[in-house]
OpenMM code with the backbone's topology and positions (N, CA, C; nanometers):
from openmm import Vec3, app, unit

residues = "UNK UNK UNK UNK UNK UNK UNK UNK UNK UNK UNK UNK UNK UNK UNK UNK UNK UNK UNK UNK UNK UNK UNK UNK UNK UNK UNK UNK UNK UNK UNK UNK UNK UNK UNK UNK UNK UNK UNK UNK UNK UNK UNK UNK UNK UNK UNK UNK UNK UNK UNK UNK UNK UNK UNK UNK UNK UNK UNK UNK UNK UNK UNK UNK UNK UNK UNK UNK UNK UNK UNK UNK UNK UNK UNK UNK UNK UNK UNK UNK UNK UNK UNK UNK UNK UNK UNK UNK UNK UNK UNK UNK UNK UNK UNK UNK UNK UNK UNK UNK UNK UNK UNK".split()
positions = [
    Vec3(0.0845, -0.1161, 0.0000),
    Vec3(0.0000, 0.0000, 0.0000),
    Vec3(0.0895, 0.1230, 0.0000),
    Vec3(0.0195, 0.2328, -0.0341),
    Vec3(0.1425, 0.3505, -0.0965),
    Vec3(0.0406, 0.4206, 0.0051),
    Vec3(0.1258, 0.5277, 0.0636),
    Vec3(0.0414, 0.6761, 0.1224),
    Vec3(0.1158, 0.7528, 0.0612),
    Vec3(0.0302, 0.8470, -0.0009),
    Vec3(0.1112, 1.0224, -0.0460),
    Vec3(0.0976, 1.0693, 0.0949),
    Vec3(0.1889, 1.1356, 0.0973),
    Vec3(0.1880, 1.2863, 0.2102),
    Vec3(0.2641, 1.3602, 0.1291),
    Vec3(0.2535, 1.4973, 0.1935),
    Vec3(0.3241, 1.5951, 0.0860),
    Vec3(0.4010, 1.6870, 0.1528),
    Vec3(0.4384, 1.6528, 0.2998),
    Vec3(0.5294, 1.7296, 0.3781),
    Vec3(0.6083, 1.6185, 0.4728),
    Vec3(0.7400, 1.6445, 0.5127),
    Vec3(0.8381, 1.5843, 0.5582),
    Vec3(0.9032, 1.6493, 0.6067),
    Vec3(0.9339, 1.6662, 0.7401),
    Vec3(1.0448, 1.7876, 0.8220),
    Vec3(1.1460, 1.6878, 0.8463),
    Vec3(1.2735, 1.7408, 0.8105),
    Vec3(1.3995, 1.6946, 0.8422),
    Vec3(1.4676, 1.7578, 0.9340),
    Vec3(1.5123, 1.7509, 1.0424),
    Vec3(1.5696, 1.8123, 1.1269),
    Vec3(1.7191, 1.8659, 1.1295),
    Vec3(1.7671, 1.9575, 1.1535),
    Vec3(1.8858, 2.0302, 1.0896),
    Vec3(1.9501, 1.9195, 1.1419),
    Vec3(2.0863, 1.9101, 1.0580),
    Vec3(2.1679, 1.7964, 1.0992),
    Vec3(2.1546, 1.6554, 1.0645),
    Vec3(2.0489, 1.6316, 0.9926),
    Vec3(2.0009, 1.4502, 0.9607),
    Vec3(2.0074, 1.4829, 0.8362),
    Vec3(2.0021, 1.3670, 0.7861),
    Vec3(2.0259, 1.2855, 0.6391),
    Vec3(1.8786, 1.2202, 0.5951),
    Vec3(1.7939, 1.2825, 0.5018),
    Vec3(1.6816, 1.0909, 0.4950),
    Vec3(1.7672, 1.0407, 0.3930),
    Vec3(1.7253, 0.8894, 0.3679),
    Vec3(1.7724, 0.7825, 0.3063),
    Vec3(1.7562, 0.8438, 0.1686),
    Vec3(1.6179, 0.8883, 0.1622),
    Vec3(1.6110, 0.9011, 0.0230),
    Vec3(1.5172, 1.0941, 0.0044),
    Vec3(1.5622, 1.1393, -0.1053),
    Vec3(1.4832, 1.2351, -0.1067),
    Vec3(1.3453, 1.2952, -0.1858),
    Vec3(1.2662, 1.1477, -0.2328),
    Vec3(1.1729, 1.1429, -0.3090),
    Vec3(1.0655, 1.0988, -0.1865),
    Vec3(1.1217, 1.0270, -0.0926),
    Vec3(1.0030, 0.8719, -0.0549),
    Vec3(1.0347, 0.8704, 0.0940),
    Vec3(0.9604, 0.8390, 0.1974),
    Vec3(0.9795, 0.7893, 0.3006),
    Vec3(0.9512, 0.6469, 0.2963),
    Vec3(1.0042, 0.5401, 0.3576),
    Vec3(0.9601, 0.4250, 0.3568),
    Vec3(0.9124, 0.3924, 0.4927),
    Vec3(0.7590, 0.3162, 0.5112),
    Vec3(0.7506, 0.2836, 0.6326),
    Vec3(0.6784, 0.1595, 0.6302),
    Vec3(0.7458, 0.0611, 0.7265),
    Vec3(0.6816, -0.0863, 0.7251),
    Vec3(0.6800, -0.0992, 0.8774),
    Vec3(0.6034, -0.2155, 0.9042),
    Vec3(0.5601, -0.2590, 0.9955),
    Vec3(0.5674, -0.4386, 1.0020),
    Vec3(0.6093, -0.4849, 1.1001),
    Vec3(0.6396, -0.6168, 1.1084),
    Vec3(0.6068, -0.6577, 1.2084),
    Vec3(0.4565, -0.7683, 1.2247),
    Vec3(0.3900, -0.7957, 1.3641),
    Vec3(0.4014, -0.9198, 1.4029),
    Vec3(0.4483, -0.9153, 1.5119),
    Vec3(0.4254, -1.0668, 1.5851),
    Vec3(0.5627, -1.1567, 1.5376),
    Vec3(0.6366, -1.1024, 1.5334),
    Vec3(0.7538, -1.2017, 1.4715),
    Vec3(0.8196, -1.2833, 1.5834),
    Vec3(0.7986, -1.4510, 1.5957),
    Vec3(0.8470, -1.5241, 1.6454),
    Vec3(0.9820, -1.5199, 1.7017),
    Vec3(0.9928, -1.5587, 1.8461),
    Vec3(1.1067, -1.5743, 1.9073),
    Vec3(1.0977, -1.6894, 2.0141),
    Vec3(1.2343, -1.7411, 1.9846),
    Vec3(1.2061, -1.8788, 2.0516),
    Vec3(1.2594, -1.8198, 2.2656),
    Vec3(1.2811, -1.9461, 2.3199),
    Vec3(1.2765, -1.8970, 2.4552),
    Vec3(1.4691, -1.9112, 2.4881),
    Vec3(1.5546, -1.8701, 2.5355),
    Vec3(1.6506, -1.9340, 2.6019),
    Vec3(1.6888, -1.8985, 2.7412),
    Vec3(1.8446, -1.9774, 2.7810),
    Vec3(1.9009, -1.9740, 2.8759),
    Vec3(1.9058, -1.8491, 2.9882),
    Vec3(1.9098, -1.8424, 3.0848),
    Vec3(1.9329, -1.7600, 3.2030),
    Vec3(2.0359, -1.7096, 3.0819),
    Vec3(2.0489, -1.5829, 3.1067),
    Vec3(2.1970, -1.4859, 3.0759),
    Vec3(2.2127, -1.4654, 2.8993),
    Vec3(2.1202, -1.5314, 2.8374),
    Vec3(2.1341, -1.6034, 2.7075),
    Vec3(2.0857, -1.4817, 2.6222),
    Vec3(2.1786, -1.4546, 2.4834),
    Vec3(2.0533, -1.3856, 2.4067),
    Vec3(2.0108, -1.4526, 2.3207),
    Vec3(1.9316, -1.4218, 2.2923),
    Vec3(1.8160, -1.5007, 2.1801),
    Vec3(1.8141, -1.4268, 1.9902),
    Vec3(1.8811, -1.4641, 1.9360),
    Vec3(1.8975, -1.3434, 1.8142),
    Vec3(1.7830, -1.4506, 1.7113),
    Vec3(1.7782, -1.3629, 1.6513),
    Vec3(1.5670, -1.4302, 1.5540),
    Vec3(1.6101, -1.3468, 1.3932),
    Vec3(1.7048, -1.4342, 1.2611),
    Vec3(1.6538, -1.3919, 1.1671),
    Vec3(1.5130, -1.3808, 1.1026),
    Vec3(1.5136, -1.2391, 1.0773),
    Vec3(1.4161, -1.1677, 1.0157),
    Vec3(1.3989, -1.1358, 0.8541),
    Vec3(1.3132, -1.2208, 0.8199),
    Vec3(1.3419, -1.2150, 0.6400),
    Vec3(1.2124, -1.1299, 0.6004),
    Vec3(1.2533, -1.0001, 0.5191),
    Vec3(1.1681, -0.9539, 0.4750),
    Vec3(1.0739, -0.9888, 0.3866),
    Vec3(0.9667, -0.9594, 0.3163),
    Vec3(0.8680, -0.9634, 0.2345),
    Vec3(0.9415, -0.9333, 0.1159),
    Vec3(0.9076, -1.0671, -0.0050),
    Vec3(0.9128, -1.0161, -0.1690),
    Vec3(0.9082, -0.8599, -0.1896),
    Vec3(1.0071, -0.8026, -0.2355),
    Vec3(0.9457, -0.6624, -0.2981),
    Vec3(0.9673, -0.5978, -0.2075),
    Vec3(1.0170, -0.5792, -0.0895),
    Vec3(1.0151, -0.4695, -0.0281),
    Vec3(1.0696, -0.3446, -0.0471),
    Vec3(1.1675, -0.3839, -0.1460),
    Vec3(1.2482, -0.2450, -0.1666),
    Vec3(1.3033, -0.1616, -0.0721),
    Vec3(1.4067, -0.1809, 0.0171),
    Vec3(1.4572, -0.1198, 0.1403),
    Vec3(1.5794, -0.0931, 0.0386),
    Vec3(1.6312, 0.0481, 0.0796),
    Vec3(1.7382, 0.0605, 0.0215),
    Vec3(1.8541, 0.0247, 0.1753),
    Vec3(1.9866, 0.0163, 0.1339),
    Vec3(2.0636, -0.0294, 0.1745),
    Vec3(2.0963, -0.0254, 0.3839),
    Vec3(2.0583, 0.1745, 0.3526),
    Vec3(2.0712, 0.1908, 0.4888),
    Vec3(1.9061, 0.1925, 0.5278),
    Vec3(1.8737, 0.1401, 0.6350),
    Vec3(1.6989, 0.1548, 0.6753),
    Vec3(1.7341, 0.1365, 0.8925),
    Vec3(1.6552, 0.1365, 0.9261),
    Vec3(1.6422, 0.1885, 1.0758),
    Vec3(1.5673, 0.0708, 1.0989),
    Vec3(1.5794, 0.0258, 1.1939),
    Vec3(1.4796, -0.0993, 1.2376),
    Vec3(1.4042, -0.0596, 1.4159),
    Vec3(1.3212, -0.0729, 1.4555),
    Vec3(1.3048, -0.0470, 1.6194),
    Vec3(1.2146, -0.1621, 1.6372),
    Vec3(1.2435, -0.1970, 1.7686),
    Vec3(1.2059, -0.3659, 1.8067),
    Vec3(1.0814, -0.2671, 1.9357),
    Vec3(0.9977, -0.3651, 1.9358),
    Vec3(0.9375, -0.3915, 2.1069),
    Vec3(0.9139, -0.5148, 2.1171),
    Vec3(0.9880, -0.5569, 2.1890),
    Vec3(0.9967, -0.7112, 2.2514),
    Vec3(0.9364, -0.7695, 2.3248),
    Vec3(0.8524, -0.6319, 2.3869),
    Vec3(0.7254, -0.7310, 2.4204),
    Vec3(0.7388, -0.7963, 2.5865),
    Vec3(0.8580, -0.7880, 2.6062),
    Vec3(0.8748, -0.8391, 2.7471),
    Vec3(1.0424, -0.7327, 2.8130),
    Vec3(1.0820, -0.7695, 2.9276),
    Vec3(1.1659, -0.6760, 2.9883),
    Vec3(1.2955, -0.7415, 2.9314),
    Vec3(1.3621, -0.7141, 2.8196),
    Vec3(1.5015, -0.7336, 2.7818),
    Vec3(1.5443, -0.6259, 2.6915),
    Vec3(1.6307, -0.6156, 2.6823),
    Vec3(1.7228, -0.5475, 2.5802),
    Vec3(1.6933, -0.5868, 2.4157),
    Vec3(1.7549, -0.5291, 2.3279),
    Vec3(1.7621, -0.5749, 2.1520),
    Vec3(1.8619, -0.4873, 2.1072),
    Vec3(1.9038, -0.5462, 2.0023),
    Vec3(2.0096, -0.5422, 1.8938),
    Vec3(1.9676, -0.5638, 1.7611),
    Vec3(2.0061, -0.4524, 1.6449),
    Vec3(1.9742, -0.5561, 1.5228),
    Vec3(2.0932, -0.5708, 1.4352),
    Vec3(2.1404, -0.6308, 1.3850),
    Vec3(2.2676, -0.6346, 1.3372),
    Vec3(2.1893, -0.7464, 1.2024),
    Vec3(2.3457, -0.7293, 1.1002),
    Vec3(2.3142, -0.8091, 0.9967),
    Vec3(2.2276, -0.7770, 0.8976),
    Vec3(2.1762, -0.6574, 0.8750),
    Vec3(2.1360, -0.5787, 0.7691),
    Vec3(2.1347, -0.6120, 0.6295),
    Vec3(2.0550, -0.6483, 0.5359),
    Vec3(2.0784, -0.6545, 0.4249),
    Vec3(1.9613, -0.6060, 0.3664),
    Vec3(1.9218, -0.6042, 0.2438),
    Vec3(1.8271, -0.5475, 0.1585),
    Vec3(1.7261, -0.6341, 0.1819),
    Vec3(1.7491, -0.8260, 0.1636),
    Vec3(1.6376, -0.8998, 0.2122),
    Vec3(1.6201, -0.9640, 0.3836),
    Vec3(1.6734, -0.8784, 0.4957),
    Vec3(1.5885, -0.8945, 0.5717),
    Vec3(1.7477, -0.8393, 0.7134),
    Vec3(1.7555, -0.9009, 0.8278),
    Vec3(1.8171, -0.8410, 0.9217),
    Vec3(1.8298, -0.9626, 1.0181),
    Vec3(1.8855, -0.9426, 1.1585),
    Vec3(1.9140, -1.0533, 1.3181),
    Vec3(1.8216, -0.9221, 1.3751),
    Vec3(1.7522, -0.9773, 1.4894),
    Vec3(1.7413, -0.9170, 1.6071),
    Vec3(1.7664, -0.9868, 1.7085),
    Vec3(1.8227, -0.9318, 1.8147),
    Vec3(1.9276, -1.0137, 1.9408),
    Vec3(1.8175, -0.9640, 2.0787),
    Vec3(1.7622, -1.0366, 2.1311),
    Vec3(1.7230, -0.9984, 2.2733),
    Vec3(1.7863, -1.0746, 2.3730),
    Vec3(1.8483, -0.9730, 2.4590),
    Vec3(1.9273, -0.9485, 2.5235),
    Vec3(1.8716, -0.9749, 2.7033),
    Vec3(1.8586, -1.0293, 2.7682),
    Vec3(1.8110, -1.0019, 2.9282),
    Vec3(1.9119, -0.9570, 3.0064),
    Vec3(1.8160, -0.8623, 3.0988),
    Vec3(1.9016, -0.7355, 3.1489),
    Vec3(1.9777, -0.8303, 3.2690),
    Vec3(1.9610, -0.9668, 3.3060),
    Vec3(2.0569, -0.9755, 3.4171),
    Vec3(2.1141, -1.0925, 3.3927),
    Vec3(2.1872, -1.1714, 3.4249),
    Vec3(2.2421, -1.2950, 3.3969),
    Vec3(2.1660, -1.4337, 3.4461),
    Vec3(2.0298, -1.3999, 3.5593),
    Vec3(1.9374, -1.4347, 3.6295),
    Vec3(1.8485, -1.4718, 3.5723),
    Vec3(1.8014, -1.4360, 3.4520),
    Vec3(1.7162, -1.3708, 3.3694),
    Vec3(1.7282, -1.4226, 3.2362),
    Vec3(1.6144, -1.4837, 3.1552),
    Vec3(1.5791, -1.5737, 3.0502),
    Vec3(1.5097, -1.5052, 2.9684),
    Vec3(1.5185, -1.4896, 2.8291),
    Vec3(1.4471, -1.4385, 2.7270),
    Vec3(1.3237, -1.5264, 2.7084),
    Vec3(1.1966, -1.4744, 2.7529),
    Vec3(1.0957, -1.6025, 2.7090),
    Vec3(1.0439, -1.6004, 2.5868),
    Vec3(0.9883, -1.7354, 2.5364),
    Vec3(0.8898, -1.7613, 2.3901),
    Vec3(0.7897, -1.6538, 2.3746),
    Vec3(0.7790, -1.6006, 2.2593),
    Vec3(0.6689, -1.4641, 2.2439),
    Vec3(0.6708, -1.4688, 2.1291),
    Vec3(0.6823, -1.3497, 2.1156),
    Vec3(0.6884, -1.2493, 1.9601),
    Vec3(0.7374, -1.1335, 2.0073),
    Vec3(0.7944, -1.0285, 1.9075),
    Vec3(0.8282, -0.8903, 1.9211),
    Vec3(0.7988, -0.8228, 1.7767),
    Vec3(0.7333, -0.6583, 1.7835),
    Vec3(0.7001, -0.5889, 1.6565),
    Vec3(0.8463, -0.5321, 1.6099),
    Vec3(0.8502, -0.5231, 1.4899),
    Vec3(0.9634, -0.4328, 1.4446),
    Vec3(0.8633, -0.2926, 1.3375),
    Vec3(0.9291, -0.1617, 1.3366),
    Vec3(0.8805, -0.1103, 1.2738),
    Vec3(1.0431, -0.0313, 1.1479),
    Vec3(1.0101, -0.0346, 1.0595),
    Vec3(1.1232, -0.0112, 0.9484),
    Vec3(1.1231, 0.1366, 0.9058),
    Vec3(1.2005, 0.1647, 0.9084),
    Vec3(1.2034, 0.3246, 0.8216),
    Vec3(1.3314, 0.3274, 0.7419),
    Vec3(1.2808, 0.3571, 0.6461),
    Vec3(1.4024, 0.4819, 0.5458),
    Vec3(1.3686, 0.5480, 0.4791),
] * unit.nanometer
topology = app.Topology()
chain = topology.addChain("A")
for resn in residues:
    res = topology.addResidue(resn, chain)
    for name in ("N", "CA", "C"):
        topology.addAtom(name, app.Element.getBySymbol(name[0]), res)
């Protein structure tokens, strides 16, 4: 699905990716398995046919439960996200987490 908008504020000092297009996706419920006390849990993420992400894009996780994230491993068809638990006590459980995409 395409939205026109016809205004975009860039904030002095930033870069957008592109200067025709904003890109914005949304990614729900994406599976994550459970692990170890202290453990992170990293979950390749394969994008959708067609998405067209250009090279650099922004990823933001909610995980949905109390840990940390990482996304590393970037490519055009898809990315890692790493959840992280904040104590060594502490187990990443089975869920899901949203990602939302921009460039």
């Amino acid at each position: 699905m395409s939205i026109e908008h016809h205004t975009l504020e860039v904030p002095d000092g930033f870069t957008p990716s592109r200067t025709d297009r904003t890109i914005l996706g949304v990614l729900e419920g994406v599976a994550n398995g459970s692990g170890a006390n202290g453990a992170t849990v990293s979950v390749a993420v394969s994008l959708p046919a067609g998405a067209n992400l250009p090279a650099n894009f922004a990823v933001l996780v909610n995980p949905g439960q109390g840990v940390g994230w990482y996304v590393n491993n970037k490519t055009s068809s898809g990315f890692t996200v790493n959840l992280v638990p904040f104590a060594g006590t502490v187990a990443v459980a089975a869920g899901s987490f949203d990602c939302v995409l921009v460039a």
